[in-house]
KOLLO-810713 format. One line per 4 residues: for each residue x, y, z of C-alpha. Coordinates in Angstrom, 2 decimals. Layout:
<atoms>
X Y Z  ... $
</atoms>
This chain:
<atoms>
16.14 23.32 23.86  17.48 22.92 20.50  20.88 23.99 20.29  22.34 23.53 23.67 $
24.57 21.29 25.22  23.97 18.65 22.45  26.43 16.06 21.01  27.63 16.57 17.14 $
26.80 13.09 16.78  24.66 10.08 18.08  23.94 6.55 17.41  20.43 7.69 15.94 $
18.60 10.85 15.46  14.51 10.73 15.69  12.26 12.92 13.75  9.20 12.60 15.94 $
8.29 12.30 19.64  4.85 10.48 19.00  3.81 6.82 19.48  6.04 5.44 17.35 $
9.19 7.84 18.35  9.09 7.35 21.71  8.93 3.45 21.24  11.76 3.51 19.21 $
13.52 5.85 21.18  12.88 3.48 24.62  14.01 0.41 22.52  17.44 2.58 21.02 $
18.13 3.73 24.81  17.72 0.84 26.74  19.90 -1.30 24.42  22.63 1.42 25.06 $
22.31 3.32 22.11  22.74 7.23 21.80  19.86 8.49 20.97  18.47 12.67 20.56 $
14.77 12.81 19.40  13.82 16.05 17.37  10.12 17.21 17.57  8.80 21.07 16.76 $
5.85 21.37 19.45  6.14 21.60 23.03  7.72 19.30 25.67  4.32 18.42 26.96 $
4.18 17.12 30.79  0.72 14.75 31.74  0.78 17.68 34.78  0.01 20.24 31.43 $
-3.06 18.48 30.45  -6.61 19.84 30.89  -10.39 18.26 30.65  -11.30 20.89 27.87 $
-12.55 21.22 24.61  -10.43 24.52 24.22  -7.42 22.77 25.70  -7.25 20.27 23.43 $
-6.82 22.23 20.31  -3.59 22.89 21.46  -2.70 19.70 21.36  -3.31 19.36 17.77 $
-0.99 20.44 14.95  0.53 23.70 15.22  3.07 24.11 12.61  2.92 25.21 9.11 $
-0.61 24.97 7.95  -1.14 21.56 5.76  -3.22 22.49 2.62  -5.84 19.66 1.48 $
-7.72 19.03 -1.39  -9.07 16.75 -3.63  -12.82 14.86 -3.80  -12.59 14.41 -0.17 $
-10.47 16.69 1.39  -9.11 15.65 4.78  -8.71 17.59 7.79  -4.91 16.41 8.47 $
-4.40 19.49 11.03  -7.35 17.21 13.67  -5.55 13.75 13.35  -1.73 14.92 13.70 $
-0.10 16.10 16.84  1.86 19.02 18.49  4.18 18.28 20.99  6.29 15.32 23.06 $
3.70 12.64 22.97  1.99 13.27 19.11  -1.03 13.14 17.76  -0.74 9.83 20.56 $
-1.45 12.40 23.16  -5.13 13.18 22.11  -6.14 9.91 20.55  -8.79 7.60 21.94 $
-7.44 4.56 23.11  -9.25 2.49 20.81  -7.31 -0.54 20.06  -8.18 -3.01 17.69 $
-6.13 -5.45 15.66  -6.28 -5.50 12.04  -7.05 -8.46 10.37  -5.62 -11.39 8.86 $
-7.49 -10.22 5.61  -6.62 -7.10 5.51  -2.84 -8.05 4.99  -3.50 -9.89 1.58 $
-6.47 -7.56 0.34  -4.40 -7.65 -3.33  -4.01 -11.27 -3.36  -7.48 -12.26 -2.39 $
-9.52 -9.27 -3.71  -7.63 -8.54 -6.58  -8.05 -5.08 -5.28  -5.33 -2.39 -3.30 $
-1.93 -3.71 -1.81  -0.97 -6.89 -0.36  1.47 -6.12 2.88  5.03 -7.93 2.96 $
4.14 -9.61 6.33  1.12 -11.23 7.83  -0.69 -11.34 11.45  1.39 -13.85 12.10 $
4.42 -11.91 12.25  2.62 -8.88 14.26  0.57 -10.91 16.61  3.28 -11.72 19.05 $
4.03 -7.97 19.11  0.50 -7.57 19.84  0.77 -9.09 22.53  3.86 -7.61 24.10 $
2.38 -4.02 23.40  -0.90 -4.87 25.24  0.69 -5.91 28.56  3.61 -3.51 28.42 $
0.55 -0.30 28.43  -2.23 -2.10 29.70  -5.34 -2.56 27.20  -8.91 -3.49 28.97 $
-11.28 -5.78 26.86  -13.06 -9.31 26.66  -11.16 -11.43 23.80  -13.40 -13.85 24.04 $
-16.51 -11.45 23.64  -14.30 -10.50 20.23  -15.71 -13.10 18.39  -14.17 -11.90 15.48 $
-10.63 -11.34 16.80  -8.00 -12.97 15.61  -5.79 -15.26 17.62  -4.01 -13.98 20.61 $
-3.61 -13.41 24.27  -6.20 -12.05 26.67  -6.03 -8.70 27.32  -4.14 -7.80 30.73 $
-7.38 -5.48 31.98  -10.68 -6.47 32.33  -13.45 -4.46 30.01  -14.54 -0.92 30.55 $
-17.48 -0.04 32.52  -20.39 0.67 30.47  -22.86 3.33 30.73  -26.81 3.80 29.50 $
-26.12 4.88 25.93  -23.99 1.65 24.95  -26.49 -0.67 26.81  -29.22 1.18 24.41 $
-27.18 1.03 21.55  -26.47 -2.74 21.93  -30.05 -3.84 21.51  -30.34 -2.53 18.20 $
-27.58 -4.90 16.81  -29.17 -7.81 19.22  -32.96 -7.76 17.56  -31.06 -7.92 14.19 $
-29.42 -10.77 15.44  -25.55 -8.78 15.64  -22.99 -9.14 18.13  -21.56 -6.48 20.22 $
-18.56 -7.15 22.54  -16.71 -4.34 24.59  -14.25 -2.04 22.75  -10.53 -2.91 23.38 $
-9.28 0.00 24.72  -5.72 1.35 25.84  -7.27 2.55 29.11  -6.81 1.14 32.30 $
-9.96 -0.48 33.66  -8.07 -1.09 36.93  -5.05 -0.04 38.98  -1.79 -0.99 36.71 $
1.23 -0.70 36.92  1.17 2.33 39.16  -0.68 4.47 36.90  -4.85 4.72 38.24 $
-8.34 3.44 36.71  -10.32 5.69 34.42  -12.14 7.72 36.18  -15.13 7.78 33.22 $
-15.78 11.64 32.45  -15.40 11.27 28.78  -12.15 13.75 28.35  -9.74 11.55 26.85 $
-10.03 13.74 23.32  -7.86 16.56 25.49  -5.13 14.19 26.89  -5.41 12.32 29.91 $
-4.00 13.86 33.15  -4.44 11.12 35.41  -2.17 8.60 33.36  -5.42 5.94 32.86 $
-5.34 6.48 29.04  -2.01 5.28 27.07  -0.49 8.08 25.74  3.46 7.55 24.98 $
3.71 10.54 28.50  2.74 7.84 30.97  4.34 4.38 28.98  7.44 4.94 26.47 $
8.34 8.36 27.10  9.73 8.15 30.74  11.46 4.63 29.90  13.54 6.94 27.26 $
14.31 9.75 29.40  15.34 7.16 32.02  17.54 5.21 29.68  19.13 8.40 28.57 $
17.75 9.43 25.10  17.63 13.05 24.28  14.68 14.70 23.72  14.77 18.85 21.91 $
11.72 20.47 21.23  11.13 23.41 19.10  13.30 21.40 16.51  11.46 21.72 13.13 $
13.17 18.94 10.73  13.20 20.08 6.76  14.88 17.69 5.17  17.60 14.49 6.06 $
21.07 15.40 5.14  23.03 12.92 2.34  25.87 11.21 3.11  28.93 10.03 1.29 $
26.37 7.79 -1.58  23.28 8.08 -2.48  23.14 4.91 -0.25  23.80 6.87 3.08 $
22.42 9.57 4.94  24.51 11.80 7.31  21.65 13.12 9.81  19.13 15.69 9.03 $
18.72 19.46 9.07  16.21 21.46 11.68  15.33 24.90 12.49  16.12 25.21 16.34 $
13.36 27.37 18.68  15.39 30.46 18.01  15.37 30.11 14.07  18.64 29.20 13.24 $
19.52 26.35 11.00  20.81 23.03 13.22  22.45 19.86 11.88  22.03 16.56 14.26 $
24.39 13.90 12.54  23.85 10.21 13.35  25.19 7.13 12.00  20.84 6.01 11.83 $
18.06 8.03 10.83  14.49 7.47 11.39  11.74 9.54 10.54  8.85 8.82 12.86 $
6.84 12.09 12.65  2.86 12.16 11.07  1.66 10.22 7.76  1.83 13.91 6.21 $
5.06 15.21 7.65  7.23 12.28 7.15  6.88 12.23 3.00  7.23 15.78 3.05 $
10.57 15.67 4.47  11.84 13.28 2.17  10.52 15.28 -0.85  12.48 18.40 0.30 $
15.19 15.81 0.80  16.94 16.97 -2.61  20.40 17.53 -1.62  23.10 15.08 -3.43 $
21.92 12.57 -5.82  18.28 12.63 -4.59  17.06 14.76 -7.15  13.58 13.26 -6.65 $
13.63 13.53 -2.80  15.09 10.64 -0.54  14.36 7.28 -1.18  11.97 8.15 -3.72 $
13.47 5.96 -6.26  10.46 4.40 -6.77  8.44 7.83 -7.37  5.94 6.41 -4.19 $
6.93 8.42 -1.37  3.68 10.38 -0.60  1.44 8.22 -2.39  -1.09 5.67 -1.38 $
-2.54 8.11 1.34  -5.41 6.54 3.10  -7.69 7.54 5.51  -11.37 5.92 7.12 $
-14.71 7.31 6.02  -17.15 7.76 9.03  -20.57 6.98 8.98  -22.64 8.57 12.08 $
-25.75 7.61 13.38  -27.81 9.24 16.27  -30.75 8.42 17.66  -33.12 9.88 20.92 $
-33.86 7.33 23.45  -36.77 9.63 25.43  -37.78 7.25 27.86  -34.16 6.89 28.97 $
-31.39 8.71 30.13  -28.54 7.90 28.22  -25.92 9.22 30.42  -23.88 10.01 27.13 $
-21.57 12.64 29.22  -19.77 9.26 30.68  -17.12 6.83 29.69  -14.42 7.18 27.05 $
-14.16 9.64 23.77  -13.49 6.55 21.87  -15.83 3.57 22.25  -17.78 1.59 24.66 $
-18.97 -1.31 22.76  -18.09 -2.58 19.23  -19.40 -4.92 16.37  -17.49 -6.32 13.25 $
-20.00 -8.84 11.71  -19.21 -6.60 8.49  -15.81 -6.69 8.11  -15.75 -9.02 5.37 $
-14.39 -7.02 2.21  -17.64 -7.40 0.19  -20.52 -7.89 3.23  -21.96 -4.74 2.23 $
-23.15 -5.14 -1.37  -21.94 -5.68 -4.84  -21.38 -2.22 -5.15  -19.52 -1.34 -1.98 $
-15.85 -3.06 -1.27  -14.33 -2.46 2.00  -14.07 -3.72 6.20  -16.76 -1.84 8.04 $
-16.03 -1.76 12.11  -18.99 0.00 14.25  -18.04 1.89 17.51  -21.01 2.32 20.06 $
-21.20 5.26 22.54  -18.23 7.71 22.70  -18.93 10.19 25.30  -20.65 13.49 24.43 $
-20.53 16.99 25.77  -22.54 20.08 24.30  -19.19 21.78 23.46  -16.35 19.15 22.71 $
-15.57 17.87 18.98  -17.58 14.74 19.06  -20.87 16.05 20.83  -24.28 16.91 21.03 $
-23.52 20.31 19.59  -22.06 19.09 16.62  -24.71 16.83 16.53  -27.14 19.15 14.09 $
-25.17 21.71 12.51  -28.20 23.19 10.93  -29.58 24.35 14.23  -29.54 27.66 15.38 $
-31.50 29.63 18.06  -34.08 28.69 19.68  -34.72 25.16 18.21  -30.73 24.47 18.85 $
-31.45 25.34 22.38  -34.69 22.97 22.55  -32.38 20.52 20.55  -29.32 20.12 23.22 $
-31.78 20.13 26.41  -33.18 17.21 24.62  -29.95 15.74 23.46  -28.11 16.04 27.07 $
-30.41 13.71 28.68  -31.61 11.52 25.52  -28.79 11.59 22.84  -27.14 8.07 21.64 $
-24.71 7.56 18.78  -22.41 5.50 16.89  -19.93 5.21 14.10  -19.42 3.37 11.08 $
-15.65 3.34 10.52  -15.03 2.03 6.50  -12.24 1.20 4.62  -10.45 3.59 2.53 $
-8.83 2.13 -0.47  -4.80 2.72 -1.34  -5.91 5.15 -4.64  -1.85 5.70 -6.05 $
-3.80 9.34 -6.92  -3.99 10.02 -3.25  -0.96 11.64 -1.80  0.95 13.62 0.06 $
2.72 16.26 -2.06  4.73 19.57 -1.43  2.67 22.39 -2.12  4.16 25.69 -3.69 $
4.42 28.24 -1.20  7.50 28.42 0.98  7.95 26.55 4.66  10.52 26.83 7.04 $
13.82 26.76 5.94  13.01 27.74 2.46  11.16 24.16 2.37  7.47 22.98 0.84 $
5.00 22.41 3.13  3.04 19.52 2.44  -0.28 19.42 0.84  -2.83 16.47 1.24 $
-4.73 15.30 -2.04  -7.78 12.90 -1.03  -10.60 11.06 -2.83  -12.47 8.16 -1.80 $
-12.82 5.27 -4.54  -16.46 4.70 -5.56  -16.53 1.65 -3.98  -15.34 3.07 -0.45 $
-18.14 5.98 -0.59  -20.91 3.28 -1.55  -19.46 1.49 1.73  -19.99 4.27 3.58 $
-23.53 5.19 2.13  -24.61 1.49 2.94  -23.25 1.74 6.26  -25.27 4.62 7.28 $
-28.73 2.76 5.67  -27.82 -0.21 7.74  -26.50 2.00 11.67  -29.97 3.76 11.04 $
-32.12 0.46 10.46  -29.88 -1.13 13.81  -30.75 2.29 16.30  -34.22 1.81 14.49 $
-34.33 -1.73 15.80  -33.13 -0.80 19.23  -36.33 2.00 19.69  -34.79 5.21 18.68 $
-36.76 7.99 18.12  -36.22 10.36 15.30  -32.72 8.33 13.76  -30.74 10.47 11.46 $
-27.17 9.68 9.60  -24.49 12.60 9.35  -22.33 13.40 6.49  -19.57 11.40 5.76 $
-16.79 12.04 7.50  -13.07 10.88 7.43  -10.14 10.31 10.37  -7.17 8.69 10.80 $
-3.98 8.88 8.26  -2.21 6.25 6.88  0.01 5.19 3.78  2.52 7.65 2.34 $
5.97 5.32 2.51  4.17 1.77 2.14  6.22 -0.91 2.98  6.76 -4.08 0.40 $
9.17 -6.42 -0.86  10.15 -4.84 -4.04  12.00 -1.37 -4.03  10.05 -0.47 -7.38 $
6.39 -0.56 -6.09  7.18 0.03 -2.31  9.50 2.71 -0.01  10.59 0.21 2.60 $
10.64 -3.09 3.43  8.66 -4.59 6.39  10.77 -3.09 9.03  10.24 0.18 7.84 $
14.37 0.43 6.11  14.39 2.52 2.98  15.02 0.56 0.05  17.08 3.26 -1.49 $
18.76 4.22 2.00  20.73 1.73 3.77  20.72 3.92 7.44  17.35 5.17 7.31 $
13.86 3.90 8.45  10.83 5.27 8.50  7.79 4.90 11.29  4.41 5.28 11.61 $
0.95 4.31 9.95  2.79 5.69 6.85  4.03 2.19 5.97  0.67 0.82 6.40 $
-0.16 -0.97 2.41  -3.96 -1.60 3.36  -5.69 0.44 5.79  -8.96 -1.89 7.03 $
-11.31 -0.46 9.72  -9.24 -0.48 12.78  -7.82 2.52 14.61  -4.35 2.30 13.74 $
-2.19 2.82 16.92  -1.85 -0.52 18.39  -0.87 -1.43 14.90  1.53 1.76 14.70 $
3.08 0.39 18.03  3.00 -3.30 17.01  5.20 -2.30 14.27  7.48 -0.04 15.77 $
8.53 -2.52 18.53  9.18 -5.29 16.17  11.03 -2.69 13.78  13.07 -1.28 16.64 $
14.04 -4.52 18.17  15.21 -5.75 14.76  17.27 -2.71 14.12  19.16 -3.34 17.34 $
19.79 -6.87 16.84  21.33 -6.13 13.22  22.89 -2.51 14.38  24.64 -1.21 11.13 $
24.61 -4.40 9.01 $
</atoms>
C-alpha cells in the first residue's frame, strides 16, 4: 500500500500499471533497474476475475468522473481501466497491425499527421510481442497484412454466426480471414486454450486472453519492481531546470499527499489521464503544464467511429453466445484512405461475430434499444437463437480541436480533472455513414433477414502527447521522451499521430517494448 516500506528514491517511477506500464516496468526490472509503479485502482489478481456483465464494470474506471463533450462526445469512463492490469484487463484481444499507410497519412494524403517512424521500425517489435503473449491467427489468410512473422498460435475456432457472416462478404466477392487475436488457441506457455464462452469483456480468469496479469505483470514482480495501489498521481514534480523532473506527487489510499522521487519518470496511465497530469504539472517554470512547450499536450485526441450491423439468420442457429467478445473473422478490402467515396476519407476494418449475451455490453439486449415489453421479450427469444452482427471500425481523424483539457471543478489534491472534447471531421462521419450502407448490403448478400445499422458509435482512445520529430508541432519524439523534459517519457496510444482502424494494443505494446529497451540501452544519456 502506498506509503509503506517504500524507498525515497528509485531508478524510475511509473504512473500506470496497464499494458504499457507493466511492459516497461518488466523491461526496467529485468535489466536491474529500481523500479515502483504507482496506479489508483485495485491490485487486481486473475483469481478476482468473474464471467459477468456486472463484474466487469468494476473493472472499468473508477476514479474522478471524466467529463466529455463536444459533437461526439466519448464515453472515456468504458475504454480506460481501474486497477493493476488497465483498461488491458477488459479489452478484447483483438490484435491487428496498423498499416504502412497509416504512418505517412500527412505525406501521402495531405491530410492529419505523418508519424516520426515507419512499420519498418515497429514490425520487428511486432513480432517479439506476438510470441512473447501468444497471438492465434492465419497471416497468410491476412491478405492485407503487412510483412511479418507467422503468428505463434493457430486461428480461433469459429462458430455459426461468423460462418454466416462470411458469406455475405464472399457473394460480393470480399475476403474474410480469421481475426488475430491475443488469445491462446492452444496450450502456451503454461497458461490454457480459450475455453469459447464469450466473457473476455469481464477479464479472463483462466489466463487464455493476454491481459498484462498473466504476461508482463508477474515477470515485474519477479524481477523486483514495486507495485502500490491506491496511489492517485496529480502532477510530476520539477527538478533543478525546467529540463528535469524530480518524481511526481500522489495521494496514497489513506489521503495523504506522497512524493516518489526517481532519477526517470514515465507516465504510462490512459490517453485521458496522462495529459491531465502534465497540465496540473505547473510547479517551477512549467507555467503551461509539463512539456507543454509546444501548447499540444492534450490535443489531437482520436478515437474510432463504429458502424453496427445486425442481421436474423432464421433458418440457422447462430450460436452467437460462443467465441470471443472481440472478433471471429475480419475483412480490410477498405482500408485504403479514400475506398469509400469522394466524400468519406478514412481506413475502414470490419470485425465479424463478437459473442453476444442478452445482458452484457455488446449483446442482444442492446441490440434494439427502442424495445420495451412485450415485443423486447419476442425480440431477444428471437435474437438468442438467430442474432448475427458485425462492426465497421473507421478512422478518426487527428482534429488539433479535439482534446483532452482540465475541466474546472476541483480533483484530488486540489487538481483538474480532465475533460474530453470530441468531434468527428465530416469526412470521418461520411466514412462511417457509408460503412453502415455497405455492412447492411454485405449481411443482405449473405441472406439476412430484417438487416438494420445502429447509431454510430465510438471506442478506443488515442493521441493526446503525439510523438514527432520537431518539439514545436509534437510532445515527444518516437520513443515517447519529452521534448521539453530530458528524464521523462510518456506511454501509451497517447503518442499515436494517426489513429487508422486497428485496435490499438498490439501497437501500444509494440511501442512500449521498443521504447523501454531503448531507454535501457541509453540509461541517463
Amino acid at each position: 500500500m502506498g506509503g509503506q516500506h517504500l524507498p525515497k528514491r528509485t531508478d524510475a517511477v511509473i504512473v500506470g500499471a496497464g499494458a504499457a506500464g507493466n511492459l516497461f516496468a518488466t523491461v526496467l526490472a529485468e535489466a536491474g533497474k529500481s523500479v515502483l509503479v504507482l496506479d489508483p485502482g485495485p491490485a487486481w489478481k486473475a483469481t478476482d476475475l468473474y464471467s459477468s456483465a456486472i463484474w466487469s464494470r468494476r473493472l472499468r474506471w473508477g476514479g474522478p468522473p471524466v467529463e466529455s463533450t463536444g459533437g461526439n462526445a466519448f464515453g472515456a469512463g468504458f475504454n480506460m481501466g481501474w486497477g493493476t492490469g488497465g483498461a488491458a484487463l477488459h479489452h478484447y484481444g483483438t490484435w491487428p497491425r496498423l498499416m504502412p499507410s497509416d504512418f505517412t497519412m500527412q505525406s501521402d494524403f495531405g491530410k492529419g499527421l505523418d508519424w516520426p517512424i515507419g512499420y519498418d521500425d515497429l514490425r520487428p517489435f511486432y513480432d517479439r510481442v506476438q510470441e512473447e503473449v501468444g497471438v492465434s491467427g492465419d497471416a497468410e489468410a491476412e491478405v492485407w497484412r503487412p510483412a511479418g512473422a507467422p503468428y505463434p498460435l493457430p486461428p480461433l475456432q469459429q462458430f455459426a454466426q461468423a460462418r454466416l457472416l462470411q458469406k455475405g462478404f464472399q457473394a460480393l466477392g470480399m475476403k474474410t480471414a480469421p481475426s488475430p487475436m491475443a488469445i491462446l488457441s492452444q496450450d502456451y506457455k503454461g497458461r490454457p486454450a480459450c475455453l469459447y464462452d464469450g466473457w473476455c469483456d469481464a477479464g479472463c480468469p483462466t489466463g487464455a486472453l493476454a491481459n498484462p496479469l498473466v504476461t508482463y505483470h508477474p515477470r515485474a514482480v519477479k524481477a523486483g519492481a514495486r507495485f502500490v495501489n491506491g496511489a492517485h498521481v496529480t502532477q510530476v514534480i520539477p527538478g533543478k531546470s525546467a529540463r528535469a523532473a524530480a518524481g511526481v506527487e500522489y495521494i496514497d489510499h489513506t489521503g495523504t499527499v506522497q512524493t516518489a522521487l526517481a532519477d526517470m519518470v514515465i507516465l504510462a496511465a490512459s490517453t485521458v489521464s496522462n495529459p491531465a497530469i502534465l497540465l496540473n504539472s505547473t510547479g517551477g517554470e512549467w507555467h503551461t503544464g509539463a512539456s507543454n512547450s509546444s501548447g499540444l499536450v492534450g490535443r489531437y485526441f482520436m478515437t474510432h467511429s463504429i458502424a453496427s450491423v445486425y442481421g436474423f439468420f432464421d433458418g440457422e442457429e447462430t450460436e452467437n453466445y460462443m467465441g470471443v467478445t472481440g472478433a471471429q473473422a475480419t475483412n480490410m478490402d477498405h482500408y485504403g484512405k479514400q475506398s469509400l467515396g469522394a466524400d468519406a476519407f478514412g481506413s475502414l476494418q470490419w470485425q465479424l461475430a463478437p459473442t453476444m449475451k442478452p445482458n452484457d455490453l455488446l449483446g442482444v439486449a442492446m441490440g434494439r434499444a427502442d424495445l420495451f415489453g412485450a415485443e423486447l421479450t419476442a425480440f431477444m427469444e428471437r435474437a438468442v437463437h438467430h442474432l448475427a452482427v458485425m462492426f465497421g471500425f473507421g478512422e478518426g481523424l487527428p482534429l488539433l480541436e479535439n482534446r483532452i483539457e482540465l475541466a474546472e471543478r476541483s480533483g484530488p489534491g486540489g487538481t483538474r480533472p480532465p475533460r474530453v472534447v470530441h468531434t468527428f471531421a465530416p469526412e470521418s462521419v461520411r466514412l462511417s455513414e457509408n460503412a453502415a450502407q455497405l455492412g447492411l448490403k454485405i449481411i443482405k448478400a449473405g441472406g439476412a433477414a430484417e438487416p438494420w445499422a445502429g447509431p454510430m458509435a465510438s471506442a478506443h482512445m488515442m493521441g493526446g502527447t503525439i510523438m514527432g520529430r520537431d518539439a514545436r508541432t509534437s510532445v515527444t519524439d518516437s520513443f515517447g521522451r519529452s521534448h521539453d523534459i530530458d528524464n521523462l517519457v510518456i506511454a501509451g496510444p497517447g503518442l499515436f499521430p494517426t489513429a487508422g482502424a486497428m485496435n490499438p494494443n498490439f501497437t501500444n505494446h509494440a511501442l512500449a517494448l521498443r521504447s523501454a529497451e531503448h531507454l535501457v540501452a541509453r540509461w541517463l544519456s
